[in-house]
PyMOL commands that place a pseudoatom at each C-alpha (Angstrom):
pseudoatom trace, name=CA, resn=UNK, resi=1, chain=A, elem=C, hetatm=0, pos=[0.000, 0.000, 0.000]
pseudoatom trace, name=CA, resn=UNK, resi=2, chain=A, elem=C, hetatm=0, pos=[0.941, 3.956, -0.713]
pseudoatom trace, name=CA, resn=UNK, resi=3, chain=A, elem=C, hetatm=0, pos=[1.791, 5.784, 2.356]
pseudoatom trace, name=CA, resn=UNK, resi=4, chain=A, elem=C, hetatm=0, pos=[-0.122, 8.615, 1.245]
pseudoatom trace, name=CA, resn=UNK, resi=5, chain=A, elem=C, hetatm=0, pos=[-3.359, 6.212, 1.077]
pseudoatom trace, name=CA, resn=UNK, resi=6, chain=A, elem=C, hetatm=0, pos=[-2.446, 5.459, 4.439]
pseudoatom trace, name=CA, resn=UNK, resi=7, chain=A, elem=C, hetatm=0, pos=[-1.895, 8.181, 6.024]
pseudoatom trace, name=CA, resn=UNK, resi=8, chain=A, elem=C, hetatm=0, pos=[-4.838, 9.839, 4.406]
pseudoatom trace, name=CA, resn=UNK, resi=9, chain=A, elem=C, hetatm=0, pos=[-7.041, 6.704, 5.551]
pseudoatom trace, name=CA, resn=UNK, resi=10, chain=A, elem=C, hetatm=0, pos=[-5.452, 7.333, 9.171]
pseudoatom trace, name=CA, resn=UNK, resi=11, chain=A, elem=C, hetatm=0, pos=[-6.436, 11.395, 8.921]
pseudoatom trace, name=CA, resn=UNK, resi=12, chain=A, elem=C, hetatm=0, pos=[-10.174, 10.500, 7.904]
pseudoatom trace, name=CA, resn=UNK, resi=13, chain=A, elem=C, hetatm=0, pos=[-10.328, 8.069, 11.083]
pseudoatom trace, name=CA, resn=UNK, resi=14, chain=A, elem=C, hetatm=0, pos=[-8.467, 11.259, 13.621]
pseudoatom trace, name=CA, resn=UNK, resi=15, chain=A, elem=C, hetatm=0, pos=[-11.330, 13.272, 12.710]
pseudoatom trace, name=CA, resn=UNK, resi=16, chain=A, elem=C, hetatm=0, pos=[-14.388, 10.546, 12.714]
pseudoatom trace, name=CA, resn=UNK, resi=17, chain=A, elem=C, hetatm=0, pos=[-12.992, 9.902, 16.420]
pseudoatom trace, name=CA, resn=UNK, resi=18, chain=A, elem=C, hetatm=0, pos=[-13.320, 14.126, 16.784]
pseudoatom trace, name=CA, resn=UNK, resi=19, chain=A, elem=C, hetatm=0, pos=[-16.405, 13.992, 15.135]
pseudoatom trace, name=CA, resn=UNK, resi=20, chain=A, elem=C, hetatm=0, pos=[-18.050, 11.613, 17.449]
pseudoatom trace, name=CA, resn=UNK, resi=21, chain=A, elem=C, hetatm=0, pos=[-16.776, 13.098, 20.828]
pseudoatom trace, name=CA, resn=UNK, resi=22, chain=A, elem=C, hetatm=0, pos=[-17.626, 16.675, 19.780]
pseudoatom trace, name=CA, resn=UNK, resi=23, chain=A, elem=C, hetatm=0, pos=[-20.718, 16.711, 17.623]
pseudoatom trace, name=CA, resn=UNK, resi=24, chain=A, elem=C, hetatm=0, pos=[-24.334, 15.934, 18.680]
pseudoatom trace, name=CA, resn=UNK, resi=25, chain=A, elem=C, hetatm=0, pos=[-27.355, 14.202, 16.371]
pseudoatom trace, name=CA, resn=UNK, resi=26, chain=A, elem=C, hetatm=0, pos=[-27.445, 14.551, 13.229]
pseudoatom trace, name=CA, resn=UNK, resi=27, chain=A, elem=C, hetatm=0, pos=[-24.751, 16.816, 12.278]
pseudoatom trace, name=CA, resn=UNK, resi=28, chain=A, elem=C, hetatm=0, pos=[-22.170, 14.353, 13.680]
pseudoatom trace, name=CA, resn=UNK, resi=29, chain=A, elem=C, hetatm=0, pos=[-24.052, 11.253, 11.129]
pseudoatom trace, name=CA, resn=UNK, resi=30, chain=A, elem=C, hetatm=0, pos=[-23.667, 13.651, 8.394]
pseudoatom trace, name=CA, resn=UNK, resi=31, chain=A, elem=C, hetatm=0, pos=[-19.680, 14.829, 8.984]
pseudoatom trace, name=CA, resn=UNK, resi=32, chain=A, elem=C, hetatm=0, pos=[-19.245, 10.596, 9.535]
pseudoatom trace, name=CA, resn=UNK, resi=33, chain=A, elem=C, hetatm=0, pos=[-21.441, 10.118, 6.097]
pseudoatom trace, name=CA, resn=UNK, resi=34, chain=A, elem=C, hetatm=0, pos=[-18.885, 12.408, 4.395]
pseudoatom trace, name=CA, resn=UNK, resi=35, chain=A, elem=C, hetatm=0, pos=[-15.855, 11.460, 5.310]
pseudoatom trace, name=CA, resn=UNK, resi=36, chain=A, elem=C, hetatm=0, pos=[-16.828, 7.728, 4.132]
pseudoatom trace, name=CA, resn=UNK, resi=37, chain=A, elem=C, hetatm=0, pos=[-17.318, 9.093, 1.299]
pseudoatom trace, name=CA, resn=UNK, resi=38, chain=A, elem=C, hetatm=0, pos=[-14.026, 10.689, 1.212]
pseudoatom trace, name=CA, resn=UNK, resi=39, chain=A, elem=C, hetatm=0, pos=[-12.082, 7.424, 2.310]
pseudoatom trace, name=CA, resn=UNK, resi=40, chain=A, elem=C, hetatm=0, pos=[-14.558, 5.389, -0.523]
pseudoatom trace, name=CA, resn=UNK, resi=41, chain=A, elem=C, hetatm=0, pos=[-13.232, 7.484, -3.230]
pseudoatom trace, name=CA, resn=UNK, resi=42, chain=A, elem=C, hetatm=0, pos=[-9.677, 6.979, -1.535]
pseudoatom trace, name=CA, resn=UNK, resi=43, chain=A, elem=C, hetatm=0, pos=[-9.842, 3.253, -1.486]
pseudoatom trace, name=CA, resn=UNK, resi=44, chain=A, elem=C, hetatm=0, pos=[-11.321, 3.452, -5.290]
pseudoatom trace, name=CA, resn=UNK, resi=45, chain=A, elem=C, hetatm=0, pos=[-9.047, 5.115, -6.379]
pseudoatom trace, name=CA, resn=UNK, resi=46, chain=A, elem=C, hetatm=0, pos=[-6.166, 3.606, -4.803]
pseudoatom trace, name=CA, resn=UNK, resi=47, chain=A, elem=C, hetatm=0, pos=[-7.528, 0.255, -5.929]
pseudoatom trace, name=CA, resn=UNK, resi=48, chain=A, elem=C, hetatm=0, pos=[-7.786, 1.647, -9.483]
pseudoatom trace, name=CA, resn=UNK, resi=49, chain=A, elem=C, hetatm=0, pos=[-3.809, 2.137, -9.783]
pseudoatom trace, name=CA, resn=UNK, resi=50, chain=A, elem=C, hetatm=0, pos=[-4.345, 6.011, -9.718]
for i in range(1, 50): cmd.bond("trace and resi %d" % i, "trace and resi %d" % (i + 1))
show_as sticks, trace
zoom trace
């Protein structure tokens, strides 16, 4: 695996663990919902070669 896949997979995770002690309801599902969407398009495109 890249580094840089890692360490942006590791970033995304830093700030769902923020997310969840900080944020309340539903703002705190939709920061989670987007940043799997971020590390989805990460893993895609890592997987792809890119």
């Amino acid at each position: 695996m890249k580094p840089k896949y890692l360490a942006a997979l590791g970033f995304y995770a830093v700030l769902a663990l923020l997310a969840g002690f900080t944020l309340d309801g539903v703002f705190r599902i939709a920061v989670w919902i987007f940043l799997l969407g971020l590390a989805a398009k990460i893993w895609i495109a890592n997987a792809a070669g890119w």
